[in-house]
DORO-121661 format. One record per residue (C-alpha): x, y, z; residue in one letter. Coordinates in Angstrom, 3 decimals. Layout:
N
@X = X	Y = Y	Z = Z	code = A $
...
***
This chain:
233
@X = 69.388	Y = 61.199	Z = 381.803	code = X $
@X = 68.531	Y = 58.806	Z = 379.085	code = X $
@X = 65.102	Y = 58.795	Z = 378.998	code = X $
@X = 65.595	Y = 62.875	Z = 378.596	code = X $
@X = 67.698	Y = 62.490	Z = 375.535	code = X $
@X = 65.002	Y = 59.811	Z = 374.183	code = X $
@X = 62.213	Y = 62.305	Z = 374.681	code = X $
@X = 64.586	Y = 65.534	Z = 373.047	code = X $
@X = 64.830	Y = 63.477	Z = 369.713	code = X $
@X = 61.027	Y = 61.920	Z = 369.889	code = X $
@X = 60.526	Y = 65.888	Z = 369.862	code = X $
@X = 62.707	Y = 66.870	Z = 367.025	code = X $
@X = 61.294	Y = 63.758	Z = 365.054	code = X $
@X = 57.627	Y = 64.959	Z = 365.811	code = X $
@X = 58.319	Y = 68.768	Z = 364.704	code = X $
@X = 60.723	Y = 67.419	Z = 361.787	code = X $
@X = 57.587	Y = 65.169	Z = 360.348	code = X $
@X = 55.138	Y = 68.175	Z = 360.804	code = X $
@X = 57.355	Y = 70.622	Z = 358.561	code = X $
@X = 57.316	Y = 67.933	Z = 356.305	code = X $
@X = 53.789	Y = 67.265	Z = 356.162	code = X $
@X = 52.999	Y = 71.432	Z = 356.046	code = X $
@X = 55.434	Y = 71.877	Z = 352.965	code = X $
@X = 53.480	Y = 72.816	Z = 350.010	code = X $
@X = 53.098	Y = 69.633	Z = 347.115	code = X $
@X = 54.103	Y = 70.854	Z = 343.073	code = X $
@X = 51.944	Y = 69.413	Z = 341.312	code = X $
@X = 51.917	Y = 69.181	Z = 337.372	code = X $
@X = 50.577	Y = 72.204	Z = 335.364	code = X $
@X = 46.495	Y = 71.316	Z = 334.039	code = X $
@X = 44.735	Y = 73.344	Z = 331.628	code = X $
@X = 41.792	Y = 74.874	Z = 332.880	code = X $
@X = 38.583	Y = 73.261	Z = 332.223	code = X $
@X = 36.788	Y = 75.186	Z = 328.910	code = X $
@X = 33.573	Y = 76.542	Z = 329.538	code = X $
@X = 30.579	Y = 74.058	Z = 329.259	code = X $
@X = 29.229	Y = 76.261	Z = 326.268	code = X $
@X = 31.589	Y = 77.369	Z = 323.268	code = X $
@X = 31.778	Y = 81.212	Z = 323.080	code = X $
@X = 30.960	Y = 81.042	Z = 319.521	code = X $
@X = 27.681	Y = 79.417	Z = 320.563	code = X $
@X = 26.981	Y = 82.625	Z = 321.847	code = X $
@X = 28.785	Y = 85.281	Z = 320.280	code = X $
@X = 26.366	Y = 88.011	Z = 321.812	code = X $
@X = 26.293	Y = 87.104	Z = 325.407	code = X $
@X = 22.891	Y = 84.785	Z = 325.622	code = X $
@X = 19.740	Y = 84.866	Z = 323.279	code = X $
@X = 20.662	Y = 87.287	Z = 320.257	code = X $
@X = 16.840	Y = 88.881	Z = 319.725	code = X $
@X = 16.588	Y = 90.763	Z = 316.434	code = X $
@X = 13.833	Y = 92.341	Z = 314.919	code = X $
@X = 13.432	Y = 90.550	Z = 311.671	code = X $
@X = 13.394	Y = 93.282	Z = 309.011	code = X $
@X = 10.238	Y = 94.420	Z = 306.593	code = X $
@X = 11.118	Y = 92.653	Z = 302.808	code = X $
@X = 10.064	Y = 96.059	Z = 301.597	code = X $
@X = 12.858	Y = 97.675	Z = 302.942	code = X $
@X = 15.393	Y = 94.983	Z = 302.142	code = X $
@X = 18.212	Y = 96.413	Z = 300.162	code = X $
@X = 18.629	Y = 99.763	Z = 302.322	code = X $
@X = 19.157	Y = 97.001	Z = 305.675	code = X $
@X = 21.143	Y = 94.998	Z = 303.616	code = X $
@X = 23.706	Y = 98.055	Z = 302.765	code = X $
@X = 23.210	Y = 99.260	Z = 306.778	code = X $
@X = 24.624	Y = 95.415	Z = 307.740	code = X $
@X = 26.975	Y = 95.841	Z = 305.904	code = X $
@X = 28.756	Y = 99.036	Z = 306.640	code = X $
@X = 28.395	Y = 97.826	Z = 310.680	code = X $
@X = 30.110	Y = 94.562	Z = 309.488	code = X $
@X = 32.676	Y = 96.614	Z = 307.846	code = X $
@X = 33.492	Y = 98.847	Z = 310.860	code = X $
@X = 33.801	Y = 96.000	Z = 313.255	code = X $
@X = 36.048	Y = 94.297	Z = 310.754	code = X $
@X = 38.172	Y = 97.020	Z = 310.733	code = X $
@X = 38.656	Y = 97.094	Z = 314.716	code = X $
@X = 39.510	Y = 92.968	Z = 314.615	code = X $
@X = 41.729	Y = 93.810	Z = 311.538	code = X $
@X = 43.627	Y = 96.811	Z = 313.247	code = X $
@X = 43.747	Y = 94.949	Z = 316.389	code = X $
@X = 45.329	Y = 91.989	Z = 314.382	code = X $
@X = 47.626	Y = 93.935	Z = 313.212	code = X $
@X = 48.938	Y = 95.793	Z = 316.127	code = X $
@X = 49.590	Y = 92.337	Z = 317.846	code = X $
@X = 53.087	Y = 91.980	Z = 315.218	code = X $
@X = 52.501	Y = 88.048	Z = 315.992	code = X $
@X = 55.237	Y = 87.790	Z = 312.992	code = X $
@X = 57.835	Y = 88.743	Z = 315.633	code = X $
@X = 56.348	Y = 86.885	Z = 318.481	code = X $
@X = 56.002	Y = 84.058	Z = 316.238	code = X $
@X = 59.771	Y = 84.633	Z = 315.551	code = X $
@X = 61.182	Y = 81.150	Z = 316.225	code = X $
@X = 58.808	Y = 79.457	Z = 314.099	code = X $
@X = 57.660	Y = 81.413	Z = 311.768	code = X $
@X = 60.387	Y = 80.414	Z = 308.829	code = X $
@X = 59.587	Y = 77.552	Z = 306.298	code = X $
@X = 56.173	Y = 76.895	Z = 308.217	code = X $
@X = 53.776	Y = 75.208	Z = 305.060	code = X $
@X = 49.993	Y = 74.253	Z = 305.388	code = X $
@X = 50.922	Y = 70.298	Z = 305.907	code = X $
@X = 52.517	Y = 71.231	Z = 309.358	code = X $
@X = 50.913	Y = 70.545	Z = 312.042	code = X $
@X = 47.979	Y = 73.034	Z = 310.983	code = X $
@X = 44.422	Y = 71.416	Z = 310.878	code = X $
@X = 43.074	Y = 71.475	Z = 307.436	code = X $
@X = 39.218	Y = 71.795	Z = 308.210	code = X $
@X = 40.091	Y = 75.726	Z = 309.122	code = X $
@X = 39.318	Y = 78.463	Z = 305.542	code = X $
@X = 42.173	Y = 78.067	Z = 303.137	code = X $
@X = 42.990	Y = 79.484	Z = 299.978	code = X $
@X = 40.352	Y = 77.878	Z = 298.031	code = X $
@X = 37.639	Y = 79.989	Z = 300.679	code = X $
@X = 39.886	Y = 83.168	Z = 300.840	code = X $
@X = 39.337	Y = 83.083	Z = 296.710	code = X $
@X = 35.690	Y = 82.624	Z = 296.902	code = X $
@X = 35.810	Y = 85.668	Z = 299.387	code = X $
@X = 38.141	Y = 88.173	Z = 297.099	code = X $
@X = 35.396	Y = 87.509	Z = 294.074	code = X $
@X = 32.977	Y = 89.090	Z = 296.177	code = X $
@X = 35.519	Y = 92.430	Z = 296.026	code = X $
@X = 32.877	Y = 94.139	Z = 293.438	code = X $
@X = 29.640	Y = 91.948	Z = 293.955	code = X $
@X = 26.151	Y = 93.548	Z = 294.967	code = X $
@X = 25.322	Y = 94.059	Z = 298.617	code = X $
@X = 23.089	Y = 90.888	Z = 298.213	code = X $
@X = 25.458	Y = 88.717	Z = 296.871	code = X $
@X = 27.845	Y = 89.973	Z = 299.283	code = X $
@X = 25.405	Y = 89.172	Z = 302.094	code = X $
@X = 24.491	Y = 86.039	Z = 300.655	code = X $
@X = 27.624	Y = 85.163	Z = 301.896	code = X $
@X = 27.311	Y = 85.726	Z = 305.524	code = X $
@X = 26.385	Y = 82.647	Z = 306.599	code = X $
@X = 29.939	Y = 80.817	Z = 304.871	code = X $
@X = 31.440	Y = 83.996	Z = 307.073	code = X $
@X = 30.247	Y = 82.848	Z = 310.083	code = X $
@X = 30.439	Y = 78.951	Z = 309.853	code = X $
@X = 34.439	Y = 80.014	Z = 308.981	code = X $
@X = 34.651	Y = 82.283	Z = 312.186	code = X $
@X = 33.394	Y = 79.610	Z = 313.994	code = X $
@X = 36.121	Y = 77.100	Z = 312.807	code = X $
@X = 38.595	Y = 80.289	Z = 313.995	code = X $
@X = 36.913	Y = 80.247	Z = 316.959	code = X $
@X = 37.695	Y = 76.296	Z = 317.671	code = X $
@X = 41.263	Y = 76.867	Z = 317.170	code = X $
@X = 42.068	Y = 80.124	Z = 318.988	code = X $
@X = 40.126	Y = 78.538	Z = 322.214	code = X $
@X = 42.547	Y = 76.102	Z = 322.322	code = X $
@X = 45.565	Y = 78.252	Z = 321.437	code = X $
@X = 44.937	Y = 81.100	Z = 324.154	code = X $
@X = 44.436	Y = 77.341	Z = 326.732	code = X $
@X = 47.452	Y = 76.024	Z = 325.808	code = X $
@X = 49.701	Y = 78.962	Z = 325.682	code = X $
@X = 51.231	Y = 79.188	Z = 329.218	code = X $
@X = 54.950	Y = 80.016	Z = 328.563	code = X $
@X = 54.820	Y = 83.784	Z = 326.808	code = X $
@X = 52.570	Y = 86.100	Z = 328.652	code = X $
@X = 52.840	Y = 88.531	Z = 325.528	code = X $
@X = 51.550	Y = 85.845	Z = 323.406	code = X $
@X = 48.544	Y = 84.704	Z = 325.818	code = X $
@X = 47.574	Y = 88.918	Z = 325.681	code = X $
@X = 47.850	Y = 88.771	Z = 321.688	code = X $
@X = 45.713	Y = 85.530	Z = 321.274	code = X $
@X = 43.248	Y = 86.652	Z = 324.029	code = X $
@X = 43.048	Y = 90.036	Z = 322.606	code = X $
@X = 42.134	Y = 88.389	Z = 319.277	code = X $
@X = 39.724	Y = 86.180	Z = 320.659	code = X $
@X = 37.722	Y = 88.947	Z = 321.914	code = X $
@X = 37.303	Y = 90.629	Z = 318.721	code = X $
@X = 36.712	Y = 87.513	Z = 317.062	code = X $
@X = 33.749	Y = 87.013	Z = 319.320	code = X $
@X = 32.598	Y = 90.880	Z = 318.483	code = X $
@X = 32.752	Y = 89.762	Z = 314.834	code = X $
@X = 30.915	Y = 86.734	Z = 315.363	code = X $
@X = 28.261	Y = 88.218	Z = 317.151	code = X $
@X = 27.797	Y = 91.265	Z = 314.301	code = X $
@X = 27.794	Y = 88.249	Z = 311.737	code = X $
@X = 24.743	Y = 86.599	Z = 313.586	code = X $
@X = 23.002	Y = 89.468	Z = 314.100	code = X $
@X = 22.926	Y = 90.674	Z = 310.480	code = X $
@X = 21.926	Y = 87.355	Z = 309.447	code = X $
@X = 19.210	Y = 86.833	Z = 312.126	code = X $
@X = 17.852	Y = 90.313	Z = 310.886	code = X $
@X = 17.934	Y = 89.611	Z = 307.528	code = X $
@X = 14.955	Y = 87.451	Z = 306.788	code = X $
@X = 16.592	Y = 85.909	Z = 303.155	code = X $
@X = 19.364	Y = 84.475	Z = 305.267	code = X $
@X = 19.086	Y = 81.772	Z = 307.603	code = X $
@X = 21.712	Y = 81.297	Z = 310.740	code = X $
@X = 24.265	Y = 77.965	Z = 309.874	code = X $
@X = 24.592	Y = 75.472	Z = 312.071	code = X $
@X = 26.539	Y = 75.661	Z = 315.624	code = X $
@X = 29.795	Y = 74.159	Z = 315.036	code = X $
@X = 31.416	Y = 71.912	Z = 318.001	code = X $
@X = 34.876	Y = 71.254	Z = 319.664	code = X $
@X = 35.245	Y = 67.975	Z = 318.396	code = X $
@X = 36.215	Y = 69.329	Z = 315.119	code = X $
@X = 39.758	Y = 69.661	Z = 316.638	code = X $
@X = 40.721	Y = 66.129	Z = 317.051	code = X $
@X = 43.064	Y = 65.165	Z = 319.931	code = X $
@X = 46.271	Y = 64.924	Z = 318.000	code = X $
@X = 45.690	Y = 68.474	Z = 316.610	code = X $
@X = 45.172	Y = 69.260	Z = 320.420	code = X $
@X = 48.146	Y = 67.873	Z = 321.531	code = X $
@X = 51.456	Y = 68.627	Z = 319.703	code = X $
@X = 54.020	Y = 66.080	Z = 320.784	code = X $
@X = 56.290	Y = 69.072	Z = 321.901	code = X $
@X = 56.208	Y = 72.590	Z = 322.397	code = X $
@X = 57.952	Y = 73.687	Z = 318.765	code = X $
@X = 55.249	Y = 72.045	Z = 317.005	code = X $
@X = 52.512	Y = 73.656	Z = 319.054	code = X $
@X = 53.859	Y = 76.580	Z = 318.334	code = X $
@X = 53.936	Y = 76.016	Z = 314.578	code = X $
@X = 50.438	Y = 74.725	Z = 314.777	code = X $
@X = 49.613	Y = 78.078	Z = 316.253	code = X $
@X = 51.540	Y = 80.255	Z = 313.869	code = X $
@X = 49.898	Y = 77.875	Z = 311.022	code = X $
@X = 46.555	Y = 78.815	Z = 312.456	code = X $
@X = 47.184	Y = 82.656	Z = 312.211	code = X $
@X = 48.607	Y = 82.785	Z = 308.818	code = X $
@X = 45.268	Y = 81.534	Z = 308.086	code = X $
@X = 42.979	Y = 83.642	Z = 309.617	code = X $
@X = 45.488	Y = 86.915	Z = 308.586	code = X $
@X = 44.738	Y = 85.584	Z = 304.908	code = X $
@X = 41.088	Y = 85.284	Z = 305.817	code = X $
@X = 40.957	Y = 88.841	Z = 307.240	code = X $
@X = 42.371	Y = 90.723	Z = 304.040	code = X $
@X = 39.895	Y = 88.743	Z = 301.580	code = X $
@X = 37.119	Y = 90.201	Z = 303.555	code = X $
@X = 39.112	Y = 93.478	Z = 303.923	code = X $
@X = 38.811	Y = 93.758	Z = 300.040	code = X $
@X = 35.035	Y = 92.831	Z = 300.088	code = X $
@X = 34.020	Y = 95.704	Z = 302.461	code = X $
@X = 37.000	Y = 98.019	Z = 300.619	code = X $
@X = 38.285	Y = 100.301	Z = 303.711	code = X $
***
């Protein structure tokens, strides 16, 4: 009788140990691993081949870049819009100044300036300009990668920011492909992650990550509208 009760508990100790074992480990939340080459490297997909355009012809290409750049603008602009990130943005979005938390290598009011003077330029002048567009999408681009990464709490939010990346991107490639067609222009240089440093990757806490991010859009909304007056629509 005893060595049946001895082998009754060895059995509930075995079957005990193997739930335990089987039971699914939490483990901590990791962002996922970025892409081994930034999206703004390639805006268009892969090699962005453009027939380089006959000098001759310059001024009529020049004006034909620039309505295209001025319709896709006007899809990222609307699609901006439409996002209302000032009420998902609620909580933080009062008393939020440029020295918060909100890296200071992105365009600023100095570059949105330089872009509203262009408002009644020439088309060249106005596409002499491309290139400072698309080195300051490309500093965009670096920030909203790592907002949409690090945005895991508000599934509205992580739509909004990936939404915006997207057109970003469509932007970006336009940008490159005008310039790359153009044969006065010449393409700037491919910016890098590192321009984020680590601290400006990670806030301390969630509130200031979230004013970082609101920071960042202000930015880019003020960015948008300069360009909006350039291309007048």
């Amino acid at each position: 009788m005893h060595h049946r009760t001895c082998f009754v508990v060895s059995v509930i100790v075995v079957v005990v140990l193997s739930c335990t074992s089987a039971a699914p480990t939490l483990t901590a939340f990791t962002k996922p691993e970025k892409s081994r080459v930034p999206f703004w490297h390639m805006p268009c997909g892969g090699d962005n081949e453009v027939e380089i355009l006959d000098p001759k012809n310059l001024d009529e290409e020049i004006t034909a870049n620039l309505k295209k750049l001025r319709i896709q603008h006007g899809l990222m602009m609307n699609d901006y819009l439409s996002r209302d990130y000032e009420f998902l943005y609620e909580r933080v979005r009062i008393g939020v100044h440029e020295h918060q938390y909100i890296p200071n290598w992105l365009p600023g009011k100095k570059d949105v300036h330089t872009v509203r003077r262009l408002k009644h330029a020439s088309p060249q002048l106005i596409a002499n300009h491309l290139p400072k567009l698309h080195s300051d999408l490309q500093k965009f681009a670096v920030a909203i990668e790592e907002m949409v990464e690090d945005e895991t709490f508000t599934p509205k939010i992580q739509e909004a920011l990936s939404a915006t990346q997207s057109y970003l991107k469509m932007m970006l490639c336009e940008v490159e492909s005008s310039i790359l067609s153009l044969p006065v222009l010449h393409l700037p240089s491919r910016l890098e992650r590192d321009i984020m440093i680590e601290i400006e990757r990670e806030p301390v806490d969630d509130t200031r990550r979230l004013v970082r991010d609101w920071g960042v859009l202000l930015k880019y909304k003020d960015y948008l509208h300069a360009w909006r007056h350039v291309f007048d629509y």
